[in-house]
C-alpha positions as CSV (number, residue, x, y, z in Angstrom):
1,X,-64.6,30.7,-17.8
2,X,-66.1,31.7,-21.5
3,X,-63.5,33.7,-23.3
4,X,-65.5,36.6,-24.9
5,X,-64.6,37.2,-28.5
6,X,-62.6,40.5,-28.3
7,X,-60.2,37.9,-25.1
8,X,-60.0,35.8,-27.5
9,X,-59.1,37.8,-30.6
10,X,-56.2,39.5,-28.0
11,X,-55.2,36.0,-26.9
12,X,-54.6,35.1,-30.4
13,X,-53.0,38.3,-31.1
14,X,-50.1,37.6,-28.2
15,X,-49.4,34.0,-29.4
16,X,-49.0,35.5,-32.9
17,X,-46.5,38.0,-31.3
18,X,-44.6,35.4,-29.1
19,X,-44.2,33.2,-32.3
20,X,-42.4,36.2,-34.5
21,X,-41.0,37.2,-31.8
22,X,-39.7,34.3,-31.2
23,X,-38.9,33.5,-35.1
24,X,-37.0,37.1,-34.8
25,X,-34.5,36.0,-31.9
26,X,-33.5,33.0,-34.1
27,X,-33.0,34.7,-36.5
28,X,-31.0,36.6,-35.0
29,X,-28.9,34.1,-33.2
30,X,-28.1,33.0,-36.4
31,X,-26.9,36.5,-38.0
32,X,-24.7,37.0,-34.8
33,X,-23.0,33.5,-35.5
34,X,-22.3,34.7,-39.1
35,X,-21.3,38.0,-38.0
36,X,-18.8,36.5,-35.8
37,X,-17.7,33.4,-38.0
38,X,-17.1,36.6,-40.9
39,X,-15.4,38.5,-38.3
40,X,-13.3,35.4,-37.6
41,X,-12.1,35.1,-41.3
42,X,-11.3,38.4,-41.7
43,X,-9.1,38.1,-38.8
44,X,-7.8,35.3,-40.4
45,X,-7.4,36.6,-44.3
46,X,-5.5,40.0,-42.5
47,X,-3.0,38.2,-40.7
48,X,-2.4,36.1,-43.4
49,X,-1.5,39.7,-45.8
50,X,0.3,40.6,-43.0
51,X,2.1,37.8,-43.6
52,X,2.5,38.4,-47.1
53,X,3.6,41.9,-47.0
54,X,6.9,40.6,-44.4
55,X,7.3,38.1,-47.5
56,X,7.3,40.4,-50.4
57,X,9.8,42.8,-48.5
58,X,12.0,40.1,-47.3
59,X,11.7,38.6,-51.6
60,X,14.8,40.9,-52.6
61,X,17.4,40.2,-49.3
62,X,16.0,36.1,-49.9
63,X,16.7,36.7,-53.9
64,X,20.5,37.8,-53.3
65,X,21.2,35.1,-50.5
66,X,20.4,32.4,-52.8
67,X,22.4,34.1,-56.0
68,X,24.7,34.1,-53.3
69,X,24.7,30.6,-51.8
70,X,24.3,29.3,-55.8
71,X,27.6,31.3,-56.5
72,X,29.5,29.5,-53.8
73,X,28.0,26.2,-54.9
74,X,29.5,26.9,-58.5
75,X,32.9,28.0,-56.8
76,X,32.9,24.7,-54.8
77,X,31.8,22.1,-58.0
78,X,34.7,24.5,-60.0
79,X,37.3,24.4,-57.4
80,X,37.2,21.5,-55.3
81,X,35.9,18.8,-57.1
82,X,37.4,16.9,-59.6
83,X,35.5,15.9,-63.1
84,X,35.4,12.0,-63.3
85,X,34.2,9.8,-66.8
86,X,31.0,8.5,-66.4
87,X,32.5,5.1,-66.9
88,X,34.2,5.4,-63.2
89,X,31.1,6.9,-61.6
90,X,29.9,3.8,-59.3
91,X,33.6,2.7,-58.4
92,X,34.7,6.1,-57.9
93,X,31.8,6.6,-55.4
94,X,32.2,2.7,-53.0
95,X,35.9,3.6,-53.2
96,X,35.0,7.1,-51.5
97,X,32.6,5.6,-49.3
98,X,34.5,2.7,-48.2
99,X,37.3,5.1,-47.4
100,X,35.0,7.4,-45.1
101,X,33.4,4.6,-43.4
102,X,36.9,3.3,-42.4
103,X,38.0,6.5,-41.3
104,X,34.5,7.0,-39.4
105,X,35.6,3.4,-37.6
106,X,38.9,4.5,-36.4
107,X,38.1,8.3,-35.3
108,X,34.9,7.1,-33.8
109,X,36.4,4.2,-32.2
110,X,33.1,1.9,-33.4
111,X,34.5,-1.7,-34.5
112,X,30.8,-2.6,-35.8
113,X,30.7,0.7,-38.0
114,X,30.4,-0.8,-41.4
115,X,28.5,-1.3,-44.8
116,X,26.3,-4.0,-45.1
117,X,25.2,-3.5,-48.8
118,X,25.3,-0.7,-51.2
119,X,23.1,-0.9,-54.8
120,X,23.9,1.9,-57.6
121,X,20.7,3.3,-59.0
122,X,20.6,4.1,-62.8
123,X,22.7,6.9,-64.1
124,X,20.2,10.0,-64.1
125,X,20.5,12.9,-66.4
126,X,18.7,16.4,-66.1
127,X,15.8,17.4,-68.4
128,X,17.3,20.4,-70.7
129,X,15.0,22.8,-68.2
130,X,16.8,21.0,-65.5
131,X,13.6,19.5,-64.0
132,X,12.7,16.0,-64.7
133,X,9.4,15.7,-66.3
134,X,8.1,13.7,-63.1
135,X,9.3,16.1,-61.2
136,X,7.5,19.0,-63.0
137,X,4.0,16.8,-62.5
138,X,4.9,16.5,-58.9
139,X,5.8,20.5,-58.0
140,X,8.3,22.9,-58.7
141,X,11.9,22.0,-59.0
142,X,13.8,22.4,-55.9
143,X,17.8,21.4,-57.4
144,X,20.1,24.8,-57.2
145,X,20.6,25.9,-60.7
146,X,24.4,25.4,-60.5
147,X,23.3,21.4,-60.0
148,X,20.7,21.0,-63.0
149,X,23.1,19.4,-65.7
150,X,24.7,17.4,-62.9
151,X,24.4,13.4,-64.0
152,X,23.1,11.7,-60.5
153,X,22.7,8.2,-59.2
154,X,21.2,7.1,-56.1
155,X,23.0,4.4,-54.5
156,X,20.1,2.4,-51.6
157,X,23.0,1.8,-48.7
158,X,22.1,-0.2,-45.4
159,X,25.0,0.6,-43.0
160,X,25.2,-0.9,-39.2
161,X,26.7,0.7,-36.5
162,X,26.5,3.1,-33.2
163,X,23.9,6.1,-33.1
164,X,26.7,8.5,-33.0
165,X,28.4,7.1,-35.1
166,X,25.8,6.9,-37.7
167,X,24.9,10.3,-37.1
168,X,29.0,12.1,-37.5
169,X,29.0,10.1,-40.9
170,X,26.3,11.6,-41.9
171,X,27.8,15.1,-40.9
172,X,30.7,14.0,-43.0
173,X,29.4,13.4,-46.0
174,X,27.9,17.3,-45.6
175,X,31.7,18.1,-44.8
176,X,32.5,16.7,-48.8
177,X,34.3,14.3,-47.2
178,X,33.2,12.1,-50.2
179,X,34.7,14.2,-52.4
180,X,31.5,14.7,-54.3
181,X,28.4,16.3,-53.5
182,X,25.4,14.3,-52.4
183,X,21.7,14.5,-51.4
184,X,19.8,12.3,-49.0
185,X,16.1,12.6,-48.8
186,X,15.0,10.1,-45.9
187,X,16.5,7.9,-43.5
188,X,15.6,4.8,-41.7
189,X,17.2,3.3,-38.4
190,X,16.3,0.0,-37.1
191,X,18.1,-1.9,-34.2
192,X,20.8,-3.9,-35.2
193,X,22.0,-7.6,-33.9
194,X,23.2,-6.5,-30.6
195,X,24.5,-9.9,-29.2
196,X,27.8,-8.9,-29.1
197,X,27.6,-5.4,-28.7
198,X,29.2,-3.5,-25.5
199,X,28.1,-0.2,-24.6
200,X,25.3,1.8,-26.8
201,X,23.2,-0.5,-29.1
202,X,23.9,-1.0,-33.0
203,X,21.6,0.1,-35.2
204,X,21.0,-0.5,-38.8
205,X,20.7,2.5,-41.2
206,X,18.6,2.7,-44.7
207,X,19.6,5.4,-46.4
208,X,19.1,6.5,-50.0
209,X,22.0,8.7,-50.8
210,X,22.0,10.8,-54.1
211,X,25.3,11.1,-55.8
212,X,26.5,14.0,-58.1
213,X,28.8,13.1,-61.2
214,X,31.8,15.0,-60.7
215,X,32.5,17.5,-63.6
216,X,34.0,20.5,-61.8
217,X,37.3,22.4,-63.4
């Protein structure tokens, strides 16, 4: 069959047609997909005000629980603790924490609860802004005011001994039974030499503890 000229002009005519047509519904595939990605993030950036709006009204009830919590702090470092000279710092603290572990051993009833090895860190004073200039590279300051000019030491200790018992010393040293305050920022168990254990296994503890100078009232 001989396609006349005016078939062949109309033939030409629908593949030109199917070809925008075609160009037309990719296009606007593509439109849709950003219409709903947009739609996506707006859901996204409105939650997140949402968000931001429960924050900024919660600010001033947050504000006065930390004045708060930083008053009782002050009352506690005032009242209960006892200054010390700098001089007596690291015996002060292994005779505290020599004491607690002992007491740990008997209330717990955990023979293998004991220090392995303890090693004082260098005395550490705060910055006059109370931020360490590390710490200020590093991100915003997160010591309560009433602890800035507090002197600190970090003393590495491995201790060995049972889970529980391990984990009731650590709820001590919250208690201030130390008689100080203290910091710990991470914590690593390993299992211990259980040869002659009996019951739950020993563990071995790494623990980096941070010790305040005393220098309340």
């Amino acid at each position: 069959m001989t396609l006349t000229t005016p078939m062949k002009i109309i033939l030409a005519m629908l593949i030109i047609a199917l070809i925008a047509v075609g160009f037309w519904l990719l296009d606007w595939q593509h439109k849709h997909n950003e219409l709903a990605t947009v739609k996506q993030q707006k859901a996204e950036l409105q939650e997140k005000l949402e968000k931001n709006r429960d924050l900024v009204k919660a600010l001033p009830v947050l504000t006065r629980e930390k004045a708060d919590l930083e008053e009782q702090l002050r009352q506690v470092v005032q009242t209960d603790l006892v200054a010390e000279k700098p001089e007596l710092f690291v015996a002060n603290y292994i005779k505290q924490i020599e004491r607690v572990m002992l007491e740990e051993r008997v209330r717990m009833s955990d023979p293998t609860f004991d220090i392995v090895n303890i090693q004082p860190g260098a005395l550490t004073s705060s910055s006059p802004g109370g931020t360490a200039p590390e710490e200020a590279a590093e991100g915003a300051d997160t010591t309560p005011d009433a602890l800035k000019s507090f002197p600190t030491r970090v003393f590495n200790m491995s201790m060995r001994g049972k889970y529980a018992t391990l984990i009731d010393f650590l709820y001590q040293l919250g208690a201030l039974k130390l008689e100080r305050l203290v910091t710990i920022d991470k914590i690593a168990l390993t299992p211990g030499d259980n040869k002659t254990s009996v019951g739950s296994p020993t563990l071995t503890i790494t623990i980096p503890i941070t010790a305040y100078m005393r220098q309340g009232g």
